[in-house]
N, C-alpha and C positions, 0 to 999 in steps of 0.2 A: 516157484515164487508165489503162485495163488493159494496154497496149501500156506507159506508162511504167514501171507497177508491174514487168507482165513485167521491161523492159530492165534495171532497178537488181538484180531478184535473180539476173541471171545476172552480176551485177560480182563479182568475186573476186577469183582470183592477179591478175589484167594489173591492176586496179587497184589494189592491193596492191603490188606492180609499181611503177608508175610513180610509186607514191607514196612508196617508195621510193629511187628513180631521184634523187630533187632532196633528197638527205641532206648532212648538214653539206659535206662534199667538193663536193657539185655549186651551192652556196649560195656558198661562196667562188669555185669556180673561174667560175661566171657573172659574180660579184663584181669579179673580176680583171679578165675578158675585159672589162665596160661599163666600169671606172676605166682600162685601160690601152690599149684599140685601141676606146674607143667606141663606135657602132654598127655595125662594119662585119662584127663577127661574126654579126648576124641573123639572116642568111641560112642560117646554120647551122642553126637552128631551125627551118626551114622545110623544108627536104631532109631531115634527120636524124628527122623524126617519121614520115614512110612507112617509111626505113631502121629505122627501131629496131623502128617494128609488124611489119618481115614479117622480124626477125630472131629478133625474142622469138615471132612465129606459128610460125618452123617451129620454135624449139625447145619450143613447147608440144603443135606437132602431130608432130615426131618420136616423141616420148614416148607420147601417145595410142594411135599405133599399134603402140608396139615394145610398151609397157608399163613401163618404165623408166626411167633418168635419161639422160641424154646423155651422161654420162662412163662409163656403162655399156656404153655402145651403142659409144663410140670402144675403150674395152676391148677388144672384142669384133673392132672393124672394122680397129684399127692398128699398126703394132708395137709392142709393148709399150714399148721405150725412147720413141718418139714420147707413147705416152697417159700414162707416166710422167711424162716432160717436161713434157709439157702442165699437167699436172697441176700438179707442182710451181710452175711460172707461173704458176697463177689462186691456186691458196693463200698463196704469196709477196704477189701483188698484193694480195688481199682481207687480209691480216694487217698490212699497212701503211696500207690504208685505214681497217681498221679504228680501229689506232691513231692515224692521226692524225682522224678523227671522233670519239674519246674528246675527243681535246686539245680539239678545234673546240669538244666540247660545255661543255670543264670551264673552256674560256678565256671561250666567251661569259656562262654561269654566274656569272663571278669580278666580269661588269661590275654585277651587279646584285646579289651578295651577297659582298661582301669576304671570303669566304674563302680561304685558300689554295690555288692551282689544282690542286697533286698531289692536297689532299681532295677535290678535286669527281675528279679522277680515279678514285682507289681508290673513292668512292663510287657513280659510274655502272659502274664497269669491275665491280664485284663483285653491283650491282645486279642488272645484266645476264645476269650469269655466273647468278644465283639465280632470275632469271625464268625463264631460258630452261630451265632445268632442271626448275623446279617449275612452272610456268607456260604453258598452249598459246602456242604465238604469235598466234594472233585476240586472244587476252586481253592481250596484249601491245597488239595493234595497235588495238582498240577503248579500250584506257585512256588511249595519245598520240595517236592520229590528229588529237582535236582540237587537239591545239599546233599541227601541221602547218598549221590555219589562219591562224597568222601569217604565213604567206608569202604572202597576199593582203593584206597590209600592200604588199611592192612593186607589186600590180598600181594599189593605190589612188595609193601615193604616183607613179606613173609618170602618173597622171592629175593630180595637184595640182600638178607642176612641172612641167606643160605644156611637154614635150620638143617639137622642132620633127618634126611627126609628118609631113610629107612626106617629110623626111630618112630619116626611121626608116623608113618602110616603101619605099622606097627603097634602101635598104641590107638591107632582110627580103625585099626580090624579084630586087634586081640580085646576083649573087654576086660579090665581089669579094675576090682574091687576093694578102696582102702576103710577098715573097720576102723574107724576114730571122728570123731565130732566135729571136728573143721573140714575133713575131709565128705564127710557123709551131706554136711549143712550147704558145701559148695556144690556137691550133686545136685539136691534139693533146689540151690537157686537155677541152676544152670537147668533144669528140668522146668522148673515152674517160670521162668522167664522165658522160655521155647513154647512148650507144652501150656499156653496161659489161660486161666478161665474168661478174662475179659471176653478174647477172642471168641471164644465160643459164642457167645451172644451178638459178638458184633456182626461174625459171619452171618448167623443165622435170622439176623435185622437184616439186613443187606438185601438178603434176597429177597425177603417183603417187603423191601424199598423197591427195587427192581421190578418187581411187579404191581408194584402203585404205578411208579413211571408210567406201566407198559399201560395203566388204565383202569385195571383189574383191581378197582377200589373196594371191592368185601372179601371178605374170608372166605365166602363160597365162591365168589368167583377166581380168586388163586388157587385153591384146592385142588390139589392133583397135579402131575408132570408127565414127562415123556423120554424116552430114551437119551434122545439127539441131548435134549436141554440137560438132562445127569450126567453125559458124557462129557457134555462144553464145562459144566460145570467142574467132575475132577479134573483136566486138561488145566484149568484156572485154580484152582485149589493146590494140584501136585506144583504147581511151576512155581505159586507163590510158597511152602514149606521149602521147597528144592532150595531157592531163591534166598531163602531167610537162613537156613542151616548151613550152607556155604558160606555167608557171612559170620559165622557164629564160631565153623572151623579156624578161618582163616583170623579171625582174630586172636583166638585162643593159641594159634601157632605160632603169630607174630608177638604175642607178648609173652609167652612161653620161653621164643627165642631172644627175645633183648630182657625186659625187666629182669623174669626168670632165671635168664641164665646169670646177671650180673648178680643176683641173691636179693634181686629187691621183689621181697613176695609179700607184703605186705602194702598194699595199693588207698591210701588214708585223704589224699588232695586229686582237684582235677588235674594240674601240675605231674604226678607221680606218673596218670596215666597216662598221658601226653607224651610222656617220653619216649611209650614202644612207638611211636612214629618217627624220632627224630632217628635213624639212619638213613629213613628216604628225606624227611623234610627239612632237616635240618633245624635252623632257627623258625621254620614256619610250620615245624609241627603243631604248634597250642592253635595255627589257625585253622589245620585241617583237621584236629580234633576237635574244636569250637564249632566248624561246618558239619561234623557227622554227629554231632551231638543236637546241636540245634535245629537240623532239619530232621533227624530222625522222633524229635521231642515236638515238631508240630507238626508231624505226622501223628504222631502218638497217642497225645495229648488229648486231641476231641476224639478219638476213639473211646479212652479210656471213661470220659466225662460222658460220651451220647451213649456208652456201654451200659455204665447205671442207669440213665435215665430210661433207657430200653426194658432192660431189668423192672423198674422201679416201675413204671408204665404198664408193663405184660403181666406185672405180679398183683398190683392192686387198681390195675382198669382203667387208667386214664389216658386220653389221647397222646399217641406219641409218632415222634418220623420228624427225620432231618427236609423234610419236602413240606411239613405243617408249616405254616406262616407263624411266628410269637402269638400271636392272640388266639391263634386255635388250637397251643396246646400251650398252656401258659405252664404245668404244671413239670410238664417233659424240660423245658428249655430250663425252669427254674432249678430244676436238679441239674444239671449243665452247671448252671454257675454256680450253685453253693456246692458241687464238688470242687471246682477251681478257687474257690474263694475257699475253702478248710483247705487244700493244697498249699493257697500261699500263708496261711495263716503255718501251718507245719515247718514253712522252711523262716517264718520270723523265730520261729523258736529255738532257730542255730541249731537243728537238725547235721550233722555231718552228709553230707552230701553224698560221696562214694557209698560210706556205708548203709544209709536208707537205702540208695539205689539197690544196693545185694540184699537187704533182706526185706525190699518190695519184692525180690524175685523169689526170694524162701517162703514167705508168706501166700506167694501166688503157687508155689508149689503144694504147698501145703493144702491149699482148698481146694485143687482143680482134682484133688482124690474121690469126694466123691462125687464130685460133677460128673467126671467120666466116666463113674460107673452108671450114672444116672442117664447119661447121653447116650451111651454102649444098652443101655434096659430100651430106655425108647427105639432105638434103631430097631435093636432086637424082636420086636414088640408086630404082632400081625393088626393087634387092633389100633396101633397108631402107624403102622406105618402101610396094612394092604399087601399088594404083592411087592412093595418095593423096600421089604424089610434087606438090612445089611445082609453079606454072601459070611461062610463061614468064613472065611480068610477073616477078612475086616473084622469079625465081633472077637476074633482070636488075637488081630493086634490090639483090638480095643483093650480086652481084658488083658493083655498084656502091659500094657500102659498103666495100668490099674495097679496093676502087682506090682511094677518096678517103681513107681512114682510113690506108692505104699508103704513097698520096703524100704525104701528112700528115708522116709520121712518117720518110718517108727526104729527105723538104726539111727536115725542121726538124734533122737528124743530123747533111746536109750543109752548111748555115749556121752550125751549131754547130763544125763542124770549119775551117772557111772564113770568119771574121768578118770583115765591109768593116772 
């Protein structure tokens, strides 16, 4: 029992993390992947949860040891037009994800309260904008985490319609590969809404949030780590990927099993996808998809808006941290809300909702290519990281990650360029 008590209070960022990870974007883009190629994306989620934990560890332990964020450290490490660029890509990415996680939220909303979707827009989008400003994010995360338990509504319902469970794990151990352009582009999302670059930044803010907390207010005085705290550390990083990619199976097997099988593989309204719940919920599916959509979307949401601002903060030097008061990082908070504010401006423009959601996760696929090679070089790296460079395991999932999120993304390019 003391051993238990210990493990749960070293859970933090990585759970936070991963609970994260399965936000309105990655709810659909699962969604898609079980109504539109069935079980055969599984497999995915079985590779993808070592790669995600030792992608999110080193950008939790890069930081440990520098004392800073990641996009500080590439600052430092690259050419400036490189860490600019870069830059630019994760803030683009996260500002469209954003937006289209508003829509997700205010579309799924609409099934269960006839209001106008722009109102549920302006009302999460400004909500959000007024937490995050006046509000820590635990207090964020502690007031929705419990919505987040509607997504064990798929692991139930994957049990009530008795999916042909040979098949499925079958397809969660054999890996298998389809060469064609819808099929390649659903990898791609189903990869980069897992595997996602916000995260990487968010993790690696966190921990130099945590150690402001602890006191440790400059860069030299965070500097450096120690065993015990890298071990507490992956313990909290593996439970939250664990944590996130179980949710990701079990939806993909429950929509697999209902939409999928009745031939609806084409998922265009929140309505469509509402549906793989109604064998457990009945008439009160659209509620319990409105609950896993809604709290997973403000979980989501100020990660993705303090994601940039961290970014935007690390890469051109100005004060930042969800612990700064408004007035002393005016400039941090200000990107906060003009990403929330071009989100809601995206979804006045009658954005389809479903589909930004899936291709905020192709798009995020797409850029975390070379971040992770960039993450994977610093880890790798003795004069940024001392003795506490990555083990060869780790830099061999890293690069692995690399190559498959790679191939991913220049097969699904060349099929798109090349239709049979």
């Amino acid at each position: 029992m003391e051993r238990l008590r210990k493990f749960f209070a070293i859970l933090g960022p990585g759970l936070i993390t991963g609970a994260a990870d399965d936000d309105p974007s990655g709810i659909s883009t699962y969604s898609v992947a079980g109504a539109s190629t069935g079980y055969t994306m599984l497999w995915l989620t079985l590779i993808s949860t070592p790669m995600m934990a030792v992608i999110q560890g080193m950008c939790a332990r890069i930081s440990m040891v520098n004392g800073e964020g990641i996009a500080a450290i590439m600052r430092k490490r690259l050419p400036l037009w490189l860490a600019y660029g870069l830059a630019g890509l994760v803030i683009v990415a996260n500002t469209f994800n954003l937006g289209a996680d508003i829509g997700g939220m205010a579309d799924a909303a609409h099934l269960v309260v006839r209001v106008p979707v722009d109102a549920f827009v302006f009302f999460f989008g400004v909500g959000l904008i007024a937490a995050q400003i006046w509000l820590p994010y635990a207090a964020i995360a502690r007031l929705f985490k419990w919505l987040t338990l509607a997504l064990l509504a798929y692991v139930i319902t994957a049990f009530v319609v008795r999916p042909p469970w040979l098949h499925v794990f079958e397809n969660f151990a054999v890996p298998r590969v389809h060469f064609d352009a819808n099929w390649l582009s659903t990898m791609v999302g189903v990869l980069g809404t897992t595997i996602t670059p916000y995260l990487f930044y968010w993790q690696s803010s966190l921990m130099v949030e945590e150690e402001k907390e602890a006191g440790k207010t400059t860069i030299a005085a965070r500097r450096g780590t120690d065993e015990g705290s890298v071990r507490n550390m992956h313990a909290d990083v593996n439970t939250g990927m664990i944590f996130s990619n179980l949710v990701a199976f079990f939806i993909i097997v429950t929509t697999a099993s209902t939409l999928g099988a009745r031939g609806r593989h084409d998922i265009a309204t929140a309505q469509q996808a509402a549906e793989a719940l109604r064998p457990l919920a009945g008439p009160f599916a659209e509620l319990l998809f409105a609950l896993g959509m809604v709290g997973t979307g403000f979980l989501a949401v100020p990660v993705l808006a303090t994601s940039s601002a961290y970014v935007a903060a690390q890469t051109f030097r100005f004060r930042e941290g969800l612990s700064e008061p408004l007035h002393r990082a005016p400039r941090f908070y200000g990107i906060i809300v003009c990403g929330v504010l071009l989100g809601i401006g995206m979804n006045l423009l009658k954005v389809d909702a479903i589909r930004a959601l899936f291709w905020a996760a192709v798009l995020n696929g797409v850029a975390a290519v070379p971040l992770i090679a960039l993450i994977v070089w610093l880890a790798s790296s003795r004069k940024v990281m001392g003795d506490w460079v990555s083990s060869t395991a780790a830099r061999v999932w890293g690069w692995a990650t690399v190559a498959l999120m790679g191939g991913a993304t220049i097969g699904m390019f060349y099929f798109m360029a090349h239709p049979s």
